[in-house]
C-alpha positions in Angstrom: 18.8 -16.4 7.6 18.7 -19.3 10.0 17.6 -22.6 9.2 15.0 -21.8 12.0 13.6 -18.8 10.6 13.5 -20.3 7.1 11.4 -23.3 8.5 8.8 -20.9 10.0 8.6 -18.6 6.7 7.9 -22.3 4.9 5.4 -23.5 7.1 3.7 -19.6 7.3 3.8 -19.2 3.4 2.4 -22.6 2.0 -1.1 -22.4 4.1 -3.6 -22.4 1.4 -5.4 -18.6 2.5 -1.9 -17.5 1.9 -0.7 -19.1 -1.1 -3.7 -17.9 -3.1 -2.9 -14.5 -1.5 0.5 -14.6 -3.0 -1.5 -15.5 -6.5 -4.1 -12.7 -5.8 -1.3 -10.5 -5.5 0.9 -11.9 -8.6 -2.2 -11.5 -10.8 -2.3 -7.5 -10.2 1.0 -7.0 -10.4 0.8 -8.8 -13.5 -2.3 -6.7 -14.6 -0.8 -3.4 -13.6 2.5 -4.7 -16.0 0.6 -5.0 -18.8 -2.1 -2.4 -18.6 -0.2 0.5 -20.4 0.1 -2.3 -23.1 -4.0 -3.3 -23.6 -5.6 -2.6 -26.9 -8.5 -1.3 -25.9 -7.7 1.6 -23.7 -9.3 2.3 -20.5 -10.0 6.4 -21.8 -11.3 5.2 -25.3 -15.1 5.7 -25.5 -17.6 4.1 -27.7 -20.8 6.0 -27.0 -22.7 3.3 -28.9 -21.7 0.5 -26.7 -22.7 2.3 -22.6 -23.7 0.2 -19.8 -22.9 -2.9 -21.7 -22.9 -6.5 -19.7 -19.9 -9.0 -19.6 -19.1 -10.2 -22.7 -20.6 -7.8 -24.6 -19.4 -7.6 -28.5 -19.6 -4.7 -30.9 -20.7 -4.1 -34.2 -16.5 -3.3 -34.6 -16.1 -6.8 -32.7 -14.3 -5.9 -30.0 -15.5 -8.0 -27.0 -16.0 -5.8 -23.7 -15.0 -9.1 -21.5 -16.6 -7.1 -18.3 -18.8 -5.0 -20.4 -18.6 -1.2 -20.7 -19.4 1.7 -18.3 -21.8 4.7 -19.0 -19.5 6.2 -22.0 -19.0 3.1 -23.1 -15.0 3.2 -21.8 -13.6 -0.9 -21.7 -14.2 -1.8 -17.9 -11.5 -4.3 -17.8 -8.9 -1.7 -19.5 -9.9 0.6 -16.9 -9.4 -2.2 -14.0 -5.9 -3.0 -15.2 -5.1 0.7 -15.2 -6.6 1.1 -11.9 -4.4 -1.6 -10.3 -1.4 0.2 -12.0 -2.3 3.1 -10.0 -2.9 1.9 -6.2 0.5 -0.3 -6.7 2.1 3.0 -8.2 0.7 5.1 -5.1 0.7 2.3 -2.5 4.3 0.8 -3.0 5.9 4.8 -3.6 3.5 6.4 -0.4 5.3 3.3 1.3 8.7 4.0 0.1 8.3 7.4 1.4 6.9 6.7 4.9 9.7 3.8 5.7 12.2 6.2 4.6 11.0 9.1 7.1 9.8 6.7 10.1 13.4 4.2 10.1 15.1 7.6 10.5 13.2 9.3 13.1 13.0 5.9 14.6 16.7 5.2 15.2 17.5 8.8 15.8 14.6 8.4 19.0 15.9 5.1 20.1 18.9 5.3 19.9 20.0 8.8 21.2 16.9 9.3 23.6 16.7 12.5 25.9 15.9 15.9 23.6 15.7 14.0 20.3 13.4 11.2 21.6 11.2 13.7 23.2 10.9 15.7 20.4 10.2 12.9 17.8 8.2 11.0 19.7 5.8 14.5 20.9 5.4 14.8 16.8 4.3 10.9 16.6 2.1 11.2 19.3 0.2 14.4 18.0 -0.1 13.3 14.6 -1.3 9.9 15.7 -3.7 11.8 17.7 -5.0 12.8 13.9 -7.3 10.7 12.1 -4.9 9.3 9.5 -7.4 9.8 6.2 -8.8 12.6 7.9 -5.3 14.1 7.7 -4.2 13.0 4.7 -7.7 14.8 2.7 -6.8 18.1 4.6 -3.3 18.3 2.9 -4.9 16.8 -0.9 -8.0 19.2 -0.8 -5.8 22.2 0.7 -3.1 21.5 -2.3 -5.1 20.5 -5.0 -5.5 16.3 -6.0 -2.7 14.6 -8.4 -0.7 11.7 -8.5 2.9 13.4 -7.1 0.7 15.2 -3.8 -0.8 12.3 -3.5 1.8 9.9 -3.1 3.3 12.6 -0.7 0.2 13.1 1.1 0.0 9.2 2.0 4.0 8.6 2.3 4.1 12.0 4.6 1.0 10.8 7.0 1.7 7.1 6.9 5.2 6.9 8.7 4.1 7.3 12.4 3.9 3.6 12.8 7.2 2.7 11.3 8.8 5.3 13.6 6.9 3.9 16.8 7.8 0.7 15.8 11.9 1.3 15.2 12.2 3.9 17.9 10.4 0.4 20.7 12.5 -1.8 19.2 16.1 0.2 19.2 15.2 1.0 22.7 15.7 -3.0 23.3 18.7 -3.3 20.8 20.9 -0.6 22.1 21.0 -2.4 25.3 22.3 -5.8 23.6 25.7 -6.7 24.1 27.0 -6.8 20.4 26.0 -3.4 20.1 27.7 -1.8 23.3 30.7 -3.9 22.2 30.9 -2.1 18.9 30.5 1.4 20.8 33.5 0.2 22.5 36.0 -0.7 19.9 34.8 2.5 18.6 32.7 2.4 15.8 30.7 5.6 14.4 27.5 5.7 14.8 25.9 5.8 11.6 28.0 2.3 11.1 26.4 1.0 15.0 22.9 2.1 13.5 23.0 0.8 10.2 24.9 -2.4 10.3 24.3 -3.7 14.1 20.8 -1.8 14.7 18.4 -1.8 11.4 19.0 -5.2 10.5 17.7 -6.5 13.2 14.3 -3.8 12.6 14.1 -5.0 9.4 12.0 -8.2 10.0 9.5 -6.1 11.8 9.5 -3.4 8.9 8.9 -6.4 6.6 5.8 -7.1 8.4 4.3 -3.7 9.2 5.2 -2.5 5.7 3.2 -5.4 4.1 0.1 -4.5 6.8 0.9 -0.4 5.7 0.6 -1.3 2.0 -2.8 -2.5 2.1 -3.9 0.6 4.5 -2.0 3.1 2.2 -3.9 1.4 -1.3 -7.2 1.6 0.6 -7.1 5.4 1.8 -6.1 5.9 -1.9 -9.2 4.6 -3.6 -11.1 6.9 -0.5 -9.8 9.9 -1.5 -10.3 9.0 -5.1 -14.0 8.0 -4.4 -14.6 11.2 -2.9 -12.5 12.8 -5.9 -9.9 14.3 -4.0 -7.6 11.3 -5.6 -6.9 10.6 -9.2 -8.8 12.8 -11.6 -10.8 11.4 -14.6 -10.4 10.5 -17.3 -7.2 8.6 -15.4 -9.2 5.5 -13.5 -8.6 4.1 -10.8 -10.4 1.6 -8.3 -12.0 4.0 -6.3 -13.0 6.7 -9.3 -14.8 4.1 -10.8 -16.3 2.6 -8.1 -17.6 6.3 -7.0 -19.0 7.1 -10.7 -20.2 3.5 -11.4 -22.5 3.9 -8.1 -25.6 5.1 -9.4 -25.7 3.0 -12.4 -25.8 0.2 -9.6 -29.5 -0.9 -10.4 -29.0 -1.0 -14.5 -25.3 -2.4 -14.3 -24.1 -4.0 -11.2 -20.7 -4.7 -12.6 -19.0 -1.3 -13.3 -19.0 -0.7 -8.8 -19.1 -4.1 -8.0 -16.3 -5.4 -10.3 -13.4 -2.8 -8.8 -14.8 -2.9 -5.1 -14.4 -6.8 -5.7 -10.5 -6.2 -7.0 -9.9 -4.0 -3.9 -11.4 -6.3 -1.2 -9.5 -9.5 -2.7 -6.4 -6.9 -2.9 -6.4 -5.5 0.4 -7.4 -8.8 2.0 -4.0 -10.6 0.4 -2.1 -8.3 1.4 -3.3 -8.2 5.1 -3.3 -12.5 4.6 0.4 -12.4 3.8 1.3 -9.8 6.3 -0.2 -12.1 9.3 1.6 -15.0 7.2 4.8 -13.0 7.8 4.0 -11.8 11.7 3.7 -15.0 12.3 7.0 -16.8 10.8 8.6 -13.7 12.5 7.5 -13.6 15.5 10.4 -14.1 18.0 7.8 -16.3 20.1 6.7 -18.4 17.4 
């Protein structure tokens, strides 16, 4: 990394908006850590202690620290377990998508002709496809769990990571450096992989940190509309979908995970602009 380069990620990453971002971010990863560990339980009901306030204590003193929802289930449990679950689905539906779009990518760029035409036909028509629209076709034609949908999301979510790569190797297979190593002879998996994708790689860094925060959002969609993870299993958008029409006698079970995902999604979008902008070749 050049001294350049390191300069602009300092001056990008210690702005205020994105340094509590970074905090925002520690503090559910940190939350979905230690959620298999809580005491409570975010499946254990007490049917004595429903709709109960922040702060709520029971007879058994356990204190509900942001009360309890309508079978009397631990709403903070349940949040920590719910931010397990979109980092679960969101960083493995990502894992999967870079995967699939870096290769079609470079295959498109770099070889052109048939093979770019090809990939880049299937890019365009399934770009053409709403992207949650898509991805509850494929979850309500195969049934909703966590391993469908973590392909669902990965398998729909690539497009822009191979539009991205294929743009970019279009510009990089030009380069000097890389003709030379075509020259002296080098394969080209070696040309693509240590000449080519490095040099992707900051923009990947950027557009997966911008994907991440799309892919956790269309999972608490499909789980609001219960095409994502099934109850008794929580997650943000499961409780914010049954917590909906106890709204007017207890604000906090929809309010309290809508708030996590907003101050989640918006991080993550905070620290990819953060990262755009220390990478941008301009800048």
């Amino acid at each position: 990394m050049s001294g350049s380069l390191r300069r602009r990620l300092w001056r990008a990453l210690r702005r205020p908006r994105v340094v509590a971002s970074v905090l925002v971010l520690i503090l559910v990863a940190a939350a979905a850590i230690y959620a298999p560990f809580d005491p409570i339980g975010p499946t254990k009901q007490d049917l004595f202690a429903t709709l109960k306030p922040p702060g709520f204590r029971s007879p058994s003193g356990v204190v509900h620290l942001l009360g309890t929802d309508q079978l009397g289930r631990d709403l903070l449990s349940r949040l920590l377990m719910g931010a397990r679950i979109s980092l679960t689905i969101g960083l493995a539906s990502l894992a999967i998508a870079l995967v699939i779009g870096v290769a079609f990518g470079l295959l498109a760029g770099y070889f052109g002709g048939v093979v770019d035409s090809v990939i880049t036909g299937i890019t365009e028509t399934l770009m053409a496809l709403p992207f949650v629209l898509l991805a509850i076709a494929i979850v309500a034609a195969v049934g909703p769990s966590l391993p469908v949908l973590i392909l669902t999301l990965g398998l729909t979510g690539w497009v822009s990571f191979a539009k991205l790569v294929r743009g970019r190797v279009l510009e990089l297979r030009e380069e000097d450096y890389v003709q030379a190593a075509v020259s002296l002879g080098a394969s080209t998996r070696r040309v693509l992989l240590r000449h080519v994708l490095p040099n992707v790689a900051p923009l990947l860094l950027v557009d997966g940190t911008l994907q991440l925060g799309t892919l956790i959002l269309a999972e608490a969609g499909l789980s609001f509309l219960g095409l994502g993870i099934q109850p008794p299993t929580p997650s943000w958008g499961g409780i914010l979908s049954e917590g909906q029409i106890f709204i007017a006698v207890a604000w906090w079970i929809p309010t309290l995970p809508g708030v996590a995902l907003l101050l989640t999604i918006l991080s993550v979008n905070l620290l990819g602009d953060a990262l755009r902008d220390a990478l941008s070749p301009g800048d």
